[in-house]
C-alpha positions in Angstrom: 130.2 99.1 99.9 128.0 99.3 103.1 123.7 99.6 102.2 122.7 103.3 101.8 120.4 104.8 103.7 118.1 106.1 101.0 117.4 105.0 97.2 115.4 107.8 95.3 114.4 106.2 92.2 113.1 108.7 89.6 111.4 107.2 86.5 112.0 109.4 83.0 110.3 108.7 79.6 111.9 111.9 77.1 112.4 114.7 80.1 115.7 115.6 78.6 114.4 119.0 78.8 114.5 118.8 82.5 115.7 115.5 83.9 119.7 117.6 84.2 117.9 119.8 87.0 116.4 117.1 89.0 119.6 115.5 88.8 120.9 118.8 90.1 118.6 119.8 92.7 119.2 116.3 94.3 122.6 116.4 94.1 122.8 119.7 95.9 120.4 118.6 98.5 121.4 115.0 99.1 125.3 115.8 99.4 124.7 117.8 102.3 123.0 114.8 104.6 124.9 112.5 106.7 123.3 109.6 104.9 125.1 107.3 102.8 122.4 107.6 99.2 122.5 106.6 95.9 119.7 108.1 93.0 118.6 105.5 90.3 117.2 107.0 86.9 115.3 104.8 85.2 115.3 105.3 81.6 111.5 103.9 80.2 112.6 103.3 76.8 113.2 107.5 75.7 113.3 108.9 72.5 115.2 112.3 73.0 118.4 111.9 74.7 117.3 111.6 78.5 119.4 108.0 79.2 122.7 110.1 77.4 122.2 113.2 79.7 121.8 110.6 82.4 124.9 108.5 82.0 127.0 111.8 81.2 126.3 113.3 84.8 126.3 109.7 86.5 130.2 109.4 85.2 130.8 112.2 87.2 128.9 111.1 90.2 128.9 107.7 91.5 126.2 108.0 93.2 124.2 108.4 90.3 123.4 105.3 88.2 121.0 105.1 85.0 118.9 101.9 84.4 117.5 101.8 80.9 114.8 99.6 80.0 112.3 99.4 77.4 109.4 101.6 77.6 106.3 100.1 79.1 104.9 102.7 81.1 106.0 104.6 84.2 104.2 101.9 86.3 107.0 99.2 84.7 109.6 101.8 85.1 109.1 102.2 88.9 108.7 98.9 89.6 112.1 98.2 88.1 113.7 101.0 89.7 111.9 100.0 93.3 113.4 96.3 93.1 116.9 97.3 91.8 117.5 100.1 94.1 119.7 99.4 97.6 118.6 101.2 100.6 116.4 101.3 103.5 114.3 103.9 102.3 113.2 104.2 98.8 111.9 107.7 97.5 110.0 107.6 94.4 110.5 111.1 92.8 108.9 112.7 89.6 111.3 113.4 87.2 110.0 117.0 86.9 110.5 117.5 91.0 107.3 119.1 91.6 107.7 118.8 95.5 110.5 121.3 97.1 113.5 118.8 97.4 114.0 119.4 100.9 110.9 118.2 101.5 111.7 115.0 101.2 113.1 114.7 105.0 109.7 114.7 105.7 109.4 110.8 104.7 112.5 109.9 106.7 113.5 109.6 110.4 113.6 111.3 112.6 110.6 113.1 111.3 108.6 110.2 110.2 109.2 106.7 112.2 107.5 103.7 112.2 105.3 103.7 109.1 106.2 101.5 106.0 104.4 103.5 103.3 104.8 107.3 103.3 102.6 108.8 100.8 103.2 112.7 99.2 99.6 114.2 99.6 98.5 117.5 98.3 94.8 117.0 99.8 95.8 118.1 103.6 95.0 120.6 105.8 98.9 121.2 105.3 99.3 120.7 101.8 99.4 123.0 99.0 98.9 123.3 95.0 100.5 126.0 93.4 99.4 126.7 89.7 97.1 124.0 89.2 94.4 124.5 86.7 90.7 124.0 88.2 89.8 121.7 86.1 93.0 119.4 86.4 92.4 119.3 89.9 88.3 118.5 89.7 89.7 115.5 87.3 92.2 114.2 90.0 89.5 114.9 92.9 87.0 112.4 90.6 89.3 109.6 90.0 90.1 109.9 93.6 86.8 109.6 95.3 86.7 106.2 92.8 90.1 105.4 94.6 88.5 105.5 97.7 85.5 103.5 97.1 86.7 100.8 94.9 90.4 100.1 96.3 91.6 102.4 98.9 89.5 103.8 101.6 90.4 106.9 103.3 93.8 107.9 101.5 93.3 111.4 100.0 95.7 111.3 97.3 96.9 108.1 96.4 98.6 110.0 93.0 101.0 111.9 93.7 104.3 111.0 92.7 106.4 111.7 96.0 106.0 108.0 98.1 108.4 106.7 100.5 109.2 102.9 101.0 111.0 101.0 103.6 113.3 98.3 102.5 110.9 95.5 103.3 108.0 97.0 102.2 109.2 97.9 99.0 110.3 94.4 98.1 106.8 92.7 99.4 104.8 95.2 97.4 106.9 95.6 94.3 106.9 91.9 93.6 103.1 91.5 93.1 102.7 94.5 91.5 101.5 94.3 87.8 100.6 97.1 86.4 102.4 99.4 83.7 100.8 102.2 84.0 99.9 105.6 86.1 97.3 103.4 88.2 100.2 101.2 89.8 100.1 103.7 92.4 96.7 102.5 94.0 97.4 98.9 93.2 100.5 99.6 95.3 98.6 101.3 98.3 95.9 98.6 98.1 98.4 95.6 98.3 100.0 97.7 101.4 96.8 98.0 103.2 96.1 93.5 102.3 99.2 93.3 104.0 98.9 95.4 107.1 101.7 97.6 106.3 101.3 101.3 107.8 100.1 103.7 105.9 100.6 107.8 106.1 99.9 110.5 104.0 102.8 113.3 104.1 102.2 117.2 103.3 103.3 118.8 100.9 103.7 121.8 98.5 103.5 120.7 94.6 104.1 123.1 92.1 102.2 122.3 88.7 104.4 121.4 85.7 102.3 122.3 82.3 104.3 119.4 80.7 103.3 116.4 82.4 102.7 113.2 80.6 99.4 112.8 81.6 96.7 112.6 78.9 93.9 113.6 80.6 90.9 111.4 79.0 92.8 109.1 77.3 94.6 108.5 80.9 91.4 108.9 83.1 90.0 106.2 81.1 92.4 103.6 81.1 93.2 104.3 85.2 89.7 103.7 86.0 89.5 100.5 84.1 92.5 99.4 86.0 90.6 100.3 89.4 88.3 97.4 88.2 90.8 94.8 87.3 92.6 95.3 90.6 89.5 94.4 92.6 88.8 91.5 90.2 92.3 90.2 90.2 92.1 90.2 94.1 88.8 88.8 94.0 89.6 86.0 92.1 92.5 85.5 94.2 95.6 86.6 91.6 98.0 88.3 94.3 97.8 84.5 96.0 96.6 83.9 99.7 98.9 87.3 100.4 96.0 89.4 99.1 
């Protein structure tokens, strides 16, 4: 079987509520490109049925493939589904699909060339929030002016959970990564910007799902404590001579 094009990898700890229409929505969008792709579901360790939902549509669609593994985190999960995956281009999608699936063109050539880390921002001139509450958004807007000043300088919204990898890129990065949880994303971006590896933020609309998994203090708390220990690891020299 010849390499696909694109790998979307979505990472799903209990979303049997709504994993079936992401699986859906891509499906119905994906089968009508000219790419060879293949979607990889990777099951952190649920509770409630999501890796059976999974497998059940994945029999009828080989393109589909589930890879459980025990629940660490979502940070765990996409690394996992990052270094298993097979194409060129590797698509991290939310399970919940926030971001209007056709969107995701916007990642790829032709529309996007040359860059090795295409990152989903809702912060640009471009971008839009839909349904947000205020006060979720003040939150992200705080941890992200940490972000900015303590690991990654000048990307506007290293969170969001739409970010495109080439092939090469995926591997370098994905390999030193070590954290679990929802701050992998800016240890991710700052490895990518140690290495040289180009950078751009993508527009986008993202429609707020009420049931995200995000504990707001709880999370803000332990996110910002892993700012630190990615500084301190790098410091002290614990990506290697890479970083």
């Amino acid at each position: 079987m010849s390499q696909p094009f694109l790998s979307v990898v979505v990472p799903a700890y209990n979303e049997a509520g709504r994993i079936m229409g992401t699986l859906e929505q891509l499906n119905e969008f994906l089968s009508r490109q000219t790419y060879a792709w293949e979607v990889v579901v990777v099951d952190d360790g649920s509770t409630d049925g999501t890796a059976s939902l999974v497998n059940g549509y994945a029999a009828g669609y080989p393109q589909f493939r589930l890879l459980p593994r025990p629940h660490r985190g979502k940070g765990g999960a996409v690394k996992a589904g990052m270094l298993a995956a097979a194409g060129k281009y590797r698509f991290l999608c939310d399970a919940d699909l926030s971001m209007p699936v056709e969107q995701l063109s916007r990642f790829l050539p032709p529309v996007l060339e040359g860059i090795d880390v295409a990152v989903g921002s809702r912060e640009l001139a471009d971008s839009r929030r839909l349904g947000e509450p205020a006060r979720r958004h003040l939150m992200g807007r705080a941890y992200n002016w940490l972000v900015r000043r303590l690991a990654v300088p000048g990307i506007q919204d290293t969170q969001c959970g739409f970010k495109c990898f080439r092939e090469t890129a995926a591997v370098q990065l994905f390999e030193r990564q070590t954290l679990d949880g929802f701050a992998f994303d800016v240890e991710i971006l700052f490895l990518a910007r140690k290495a040289g590896l180009g950078v751009q933020e993508v527009a986008i609309d993202w429609h707020y799902r009420d049931q995200s998994r995000v504990r707001a203090l709880r999370d803000s708390a332990a996110m910002t404590w892993d700012l630190f220990r990615v500084r301190w690891r790098s410091m002290r020299g614990g990506y290697g001579s890479w970083a």
